[in-house]
ZAGUBA-943780 format. One line per field, with one value per residue (C-alpha): x, y, z. Coordinates in steps of 0.25 Angstrom, whole numbers, plus 2048, in hexadecimal, padded with zeros to 3 digits. Each point is the difference from the previous one (the first is absolute). Layout:
u c(X / ...)
v c(Y / ...)
w c(Z / ...)
END
This chain:
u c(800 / 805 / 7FC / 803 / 801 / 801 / 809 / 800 / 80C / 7F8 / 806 / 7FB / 805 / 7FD / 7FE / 801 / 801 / 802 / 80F / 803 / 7FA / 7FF / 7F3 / 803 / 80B / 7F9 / 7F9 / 7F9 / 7FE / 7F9 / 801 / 7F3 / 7FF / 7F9 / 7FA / 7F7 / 7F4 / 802 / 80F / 7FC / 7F5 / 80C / 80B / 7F9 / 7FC / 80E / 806 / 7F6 / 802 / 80F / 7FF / 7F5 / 80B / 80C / 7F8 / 7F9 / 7F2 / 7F3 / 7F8 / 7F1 / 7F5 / 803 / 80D / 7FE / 7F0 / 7FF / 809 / 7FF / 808 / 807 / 801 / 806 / 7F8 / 809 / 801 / 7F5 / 7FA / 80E / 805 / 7FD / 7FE / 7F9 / 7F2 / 804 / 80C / 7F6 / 7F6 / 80B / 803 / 7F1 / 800 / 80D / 7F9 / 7F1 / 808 / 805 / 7F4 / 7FD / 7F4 / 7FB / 7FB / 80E / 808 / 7FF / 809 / 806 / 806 / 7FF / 7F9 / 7FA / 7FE / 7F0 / 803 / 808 / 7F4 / 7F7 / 80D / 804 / 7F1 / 7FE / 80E / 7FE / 7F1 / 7FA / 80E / 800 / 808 / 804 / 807 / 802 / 7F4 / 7F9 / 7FE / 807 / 80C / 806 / 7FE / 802 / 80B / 809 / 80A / 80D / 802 / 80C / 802 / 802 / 7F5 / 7F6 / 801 / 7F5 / 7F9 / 7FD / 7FF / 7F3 / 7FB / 800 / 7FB / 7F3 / 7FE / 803 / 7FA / 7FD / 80A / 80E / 807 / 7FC / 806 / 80B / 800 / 7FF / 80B / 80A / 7F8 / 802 / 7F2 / 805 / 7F8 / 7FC / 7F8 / 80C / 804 / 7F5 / 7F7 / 804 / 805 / 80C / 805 / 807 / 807 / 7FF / 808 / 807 / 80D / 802 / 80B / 7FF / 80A / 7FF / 7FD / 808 / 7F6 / 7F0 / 7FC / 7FE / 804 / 7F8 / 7F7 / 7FA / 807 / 800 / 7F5 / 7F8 / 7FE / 7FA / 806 / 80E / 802 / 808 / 80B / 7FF / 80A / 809 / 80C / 803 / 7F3 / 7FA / 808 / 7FF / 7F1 / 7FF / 80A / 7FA / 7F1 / 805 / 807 / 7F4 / 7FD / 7F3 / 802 / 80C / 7FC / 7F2 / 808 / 800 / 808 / 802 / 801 / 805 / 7F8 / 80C / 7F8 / 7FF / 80D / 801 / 80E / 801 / 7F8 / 7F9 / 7F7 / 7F6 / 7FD / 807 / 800 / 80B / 808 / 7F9 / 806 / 7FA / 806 / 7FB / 805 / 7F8 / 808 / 7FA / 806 / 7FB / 809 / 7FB / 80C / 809 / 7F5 / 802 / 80E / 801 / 7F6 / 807 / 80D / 7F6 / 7FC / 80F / 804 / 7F5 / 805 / 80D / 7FB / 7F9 / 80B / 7F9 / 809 / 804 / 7FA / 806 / 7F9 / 808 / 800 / 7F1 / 7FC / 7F3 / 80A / 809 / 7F3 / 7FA / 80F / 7FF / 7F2 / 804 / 7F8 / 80C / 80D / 7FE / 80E / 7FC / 7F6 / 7FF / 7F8 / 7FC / 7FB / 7F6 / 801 / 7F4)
v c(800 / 80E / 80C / 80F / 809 / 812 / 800 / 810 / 803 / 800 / 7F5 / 7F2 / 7F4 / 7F3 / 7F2 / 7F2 / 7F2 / 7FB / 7FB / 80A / 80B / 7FB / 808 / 80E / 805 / 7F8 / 804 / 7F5 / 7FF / 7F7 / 7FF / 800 / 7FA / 808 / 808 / 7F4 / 801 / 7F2 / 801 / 80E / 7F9 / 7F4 / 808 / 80A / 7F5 / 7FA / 80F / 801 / 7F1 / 803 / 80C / 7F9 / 7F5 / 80B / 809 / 7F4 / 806 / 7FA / 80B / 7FB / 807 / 7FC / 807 / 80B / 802 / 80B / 804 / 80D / 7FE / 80D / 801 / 80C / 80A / 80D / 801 / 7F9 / 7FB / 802 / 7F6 / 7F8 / 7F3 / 7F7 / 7FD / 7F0 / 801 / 805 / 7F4 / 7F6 / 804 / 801 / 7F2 / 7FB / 806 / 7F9 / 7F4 / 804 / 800 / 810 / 805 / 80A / 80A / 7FE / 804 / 80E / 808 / 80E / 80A / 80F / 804 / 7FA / 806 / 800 / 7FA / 7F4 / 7FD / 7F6 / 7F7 / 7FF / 7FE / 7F5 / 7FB / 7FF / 7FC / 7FF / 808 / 80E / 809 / 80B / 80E / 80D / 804 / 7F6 / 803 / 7F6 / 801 / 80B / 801 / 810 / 7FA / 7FA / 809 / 805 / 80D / 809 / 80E / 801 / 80A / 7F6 / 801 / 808 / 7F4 / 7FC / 80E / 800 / 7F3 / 805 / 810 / 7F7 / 7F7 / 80B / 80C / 808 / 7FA / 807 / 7FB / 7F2 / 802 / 805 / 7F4 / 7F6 / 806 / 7FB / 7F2 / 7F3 / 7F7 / 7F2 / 7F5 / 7FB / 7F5 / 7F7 / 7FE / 803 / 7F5 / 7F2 / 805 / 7FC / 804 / 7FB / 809 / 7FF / 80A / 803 / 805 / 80F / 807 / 80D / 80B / 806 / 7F4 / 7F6 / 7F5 / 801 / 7F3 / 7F8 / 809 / 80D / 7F6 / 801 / 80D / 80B / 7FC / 7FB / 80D / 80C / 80C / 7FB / 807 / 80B / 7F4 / 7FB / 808 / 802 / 7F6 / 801 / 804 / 7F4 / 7F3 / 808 / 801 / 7F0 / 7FA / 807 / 7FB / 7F3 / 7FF / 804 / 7F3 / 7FD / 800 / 7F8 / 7F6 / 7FC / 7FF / 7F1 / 802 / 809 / 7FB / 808 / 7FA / 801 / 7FE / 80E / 80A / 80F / 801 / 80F / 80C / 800 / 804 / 803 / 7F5 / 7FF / 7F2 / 802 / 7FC / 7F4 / 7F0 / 7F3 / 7F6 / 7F3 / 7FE / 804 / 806 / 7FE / 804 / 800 / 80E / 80B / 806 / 7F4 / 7FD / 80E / 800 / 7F4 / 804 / 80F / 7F6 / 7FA / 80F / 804 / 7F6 / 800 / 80F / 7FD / 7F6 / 80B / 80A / 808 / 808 / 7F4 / 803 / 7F9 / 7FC / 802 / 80E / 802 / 806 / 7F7 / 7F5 / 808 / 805 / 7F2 / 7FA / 80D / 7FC / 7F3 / 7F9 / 7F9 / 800 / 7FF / 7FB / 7F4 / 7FC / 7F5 / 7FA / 7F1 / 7F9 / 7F7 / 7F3 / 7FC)
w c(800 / 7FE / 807 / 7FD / 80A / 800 / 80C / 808 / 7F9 / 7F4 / 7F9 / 7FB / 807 / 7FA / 809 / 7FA / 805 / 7F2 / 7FE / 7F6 / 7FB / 7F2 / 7FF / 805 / 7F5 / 7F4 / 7F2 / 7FC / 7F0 / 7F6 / 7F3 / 7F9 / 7F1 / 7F6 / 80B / 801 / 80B / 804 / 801 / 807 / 80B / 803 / 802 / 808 / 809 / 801 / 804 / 80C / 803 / 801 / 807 / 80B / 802 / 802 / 809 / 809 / 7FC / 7FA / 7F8 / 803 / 808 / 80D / 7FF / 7F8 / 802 / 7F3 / 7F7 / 7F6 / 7F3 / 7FC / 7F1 / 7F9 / 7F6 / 800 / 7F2 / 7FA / 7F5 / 7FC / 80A / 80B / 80A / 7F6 / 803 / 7FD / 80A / 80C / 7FB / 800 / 810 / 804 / 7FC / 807 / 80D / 7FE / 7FF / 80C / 808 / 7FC / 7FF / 7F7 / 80C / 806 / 7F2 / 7FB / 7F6 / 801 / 7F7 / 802 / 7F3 / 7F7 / 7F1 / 7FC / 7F3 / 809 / 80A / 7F8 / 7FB / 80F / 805 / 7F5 / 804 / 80D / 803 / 80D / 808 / 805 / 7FA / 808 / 7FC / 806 / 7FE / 808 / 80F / 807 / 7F8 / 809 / 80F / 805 / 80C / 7F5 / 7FA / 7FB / 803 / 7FB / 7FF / 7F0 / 7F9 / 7FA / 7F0 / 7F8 / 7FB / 80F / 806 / 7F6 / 805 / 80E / 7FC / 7F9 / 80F / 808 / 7F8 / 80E / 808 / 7FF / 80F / 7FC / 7F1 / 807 / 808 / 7F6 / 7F8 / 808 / 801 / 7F6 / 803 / 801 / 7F8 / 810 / 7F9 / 7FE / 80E / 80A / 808 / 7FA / 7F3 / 7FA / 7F2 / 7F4 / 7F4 / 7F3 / 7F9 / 7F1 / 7FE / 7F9 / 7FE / 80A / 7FD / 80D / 80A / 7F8 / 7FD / 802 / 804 / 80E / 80B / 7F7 / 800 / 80C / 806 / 7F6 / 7F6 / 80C / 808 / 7FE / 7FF / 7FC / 7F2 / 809 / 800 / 7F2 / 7F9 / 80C / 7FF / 80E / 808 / 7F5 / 806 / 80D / 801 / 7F9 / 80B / 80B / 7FE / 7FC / 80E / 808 / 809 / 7FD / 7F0 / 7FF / 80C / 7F7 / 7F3 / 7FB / 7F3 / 7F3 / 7F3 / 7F1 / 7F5 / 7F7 / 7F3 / 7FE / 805 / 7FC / 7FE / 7FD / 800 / 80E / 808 / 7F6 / 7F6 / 7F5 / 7F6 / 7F8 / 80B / 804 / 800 / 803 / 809 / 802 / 811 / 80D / 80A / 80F / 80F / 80D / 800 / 7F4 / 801 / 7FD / 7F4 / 7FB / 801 / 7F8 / 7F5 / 7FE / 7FC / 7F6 / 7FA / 801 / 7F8 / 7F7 / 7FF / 7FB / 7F5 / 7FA / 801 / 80B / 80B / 80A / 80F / 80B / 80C / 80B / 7FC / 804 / 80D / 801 / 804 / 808 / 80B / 7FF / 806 / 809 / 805 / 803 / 7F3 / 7FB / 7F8 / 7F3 / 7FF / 809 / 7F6 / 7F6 / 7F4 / 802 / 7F3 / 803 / 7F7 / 7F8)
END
């Protein structure tokens, strides 16, 4: 079994009584044929079985009694968690003893012209998205003292038209998505991997931090304040503690061009990438954009020279340079 701890000091000690950690610094991948939804379901299944045996856990309703699956929309219809990967894990977990009432799925916005393809995809789940009031809770925030961007000051002029302390307020405020982690809620993150020219890569740890939270487009073209604001909300106990795993869909990558959508730059490879640590998993999939990059003559970006890694070690969520790929046989 393995436990994670927010010690006083702020940083994250983590407790195991397996012989080795195998699980803690490892980036499962699996190779998917042809993109094959049967090749997809089996090696999705063997990813969670391995992580379950690394990790001494058992991802079933009596452990876990709901789970919200975090998908990402950001820049859709342009790109996106696909509706077949999110079908794909449903199932797992109704094989698991999952009910429908105890499965839900969250993204922060979802486009109107998206709605009815993820409804029809996903008949008979919840789908919950900013705009739905339980997706916030008014206790759960981040708070910071960058001005908010225009976009958002907007947001809050249109909620608070006669409120000026409470804008002022929630300036300083980024609204957490509460419904991942509060009451019996655990979550899992299923992210793609862009290129991000301020943050570095836009994929897992974004995922759920940044594109997850209101009032965070003040961050988004920081390269410091950015990685910053996305490690720190990623750290905050109650987050990371309900976090099962992340995975990348790597059957879509944005290589260049982020953070708007942009298909020029996009490439296809046939692997899912999956980690109980979303920093680790972005780390590994910003290798695969990097050197995606270099075969099509793009400027080369390394890694280690992004700041989300750097506050992530900071914070106690883990060296990236401890981290590993496991291939996962067939």
């Amino acid at each position: 079994m393995v436990s994670i701890l927010w010690s006083q000091s702020g940083e994250t000690q983590i407790e195991s009584t397996l012989e080795e950690d195998v699980g803690l610094s490892t980036v499962y991948e699996v190779e998917i044929a042809n993109n094959r939804e049967d090749l997809r379901y089996s090696g999705l299944f063997r990813m969670i079985i391995r992580l379950e045996n690394d990790f001494g856990i058992s991802i079933n309703p009596q452990n876990f009694p709901v789970i919200a699956i975090n998908f990402d929309t950001r820049i859709a219809p342009g790109l996106h968690t696909q509706i077949e990967l999110l079908s794909t894990m449903a199932k797992i977990l109704e094989l698991r003893g999952f009910e429908k009432e105890n499965l839900f799925f969250v993204t922060y916005r979802l486009e109107t012209s998206l709605i009815k393809d993820f409804e029809n995809g996903l008949q008979g789940y919840r789908i919950i998205t900013s705009k739905s009031e339980n997706y916030y809770h008014p206790e759960w925030f981040h708070e910071s003292p960058m001005p908010s961007s225009i976009g958002d000051l907007a947001e809050l002029l249109i909620k608070y038209p006669n409120d000026f302390e409470t804008r002022k307020e929630m300036e300083r405020k980024s609204n957490l998505p509460a419904c991942l982690f509060l009451g019996d809620t655990y979550w899992i993150n299923l992210a793609t991997a862009k290129d991000d020219y301020y943050i570095g890569i836009d994929g897992a740890v974004t995922n759920a931090t940044l594109n997850a939270c209101g009032n965070t487009q003040r961050f988004r073209k920081d390269n410091t304040m950015g990685p910053a604001a996305a490690s720190e909300i990623l750290a905050i106990p109650e987050l990371w503690d309900k976090h099962l795993f992340s995975l990348i869909d790597l059957s879509e990558i944005q290589i260049a061009g982020g953070p708007t959508f942009n298909s020029e730059f996009v490439r296809h490879q046939s692997f899912l990438l999956l980690s109980k640590n979303p920093v680790f998993l972005d780390y590994h999939a910003m290798h695969r954009i990097c050197k995606l990059r270099r075969m099509a003559g793009l400027l080369d970006k390394n890694p280690d020279n992004f700041k989300l890694f750097t506050y992530a070690k900071e914070l106690g969520l883990g060296d990236v340079s401890e981290s590993r790929i496991l291939k996962l046989p067939d």
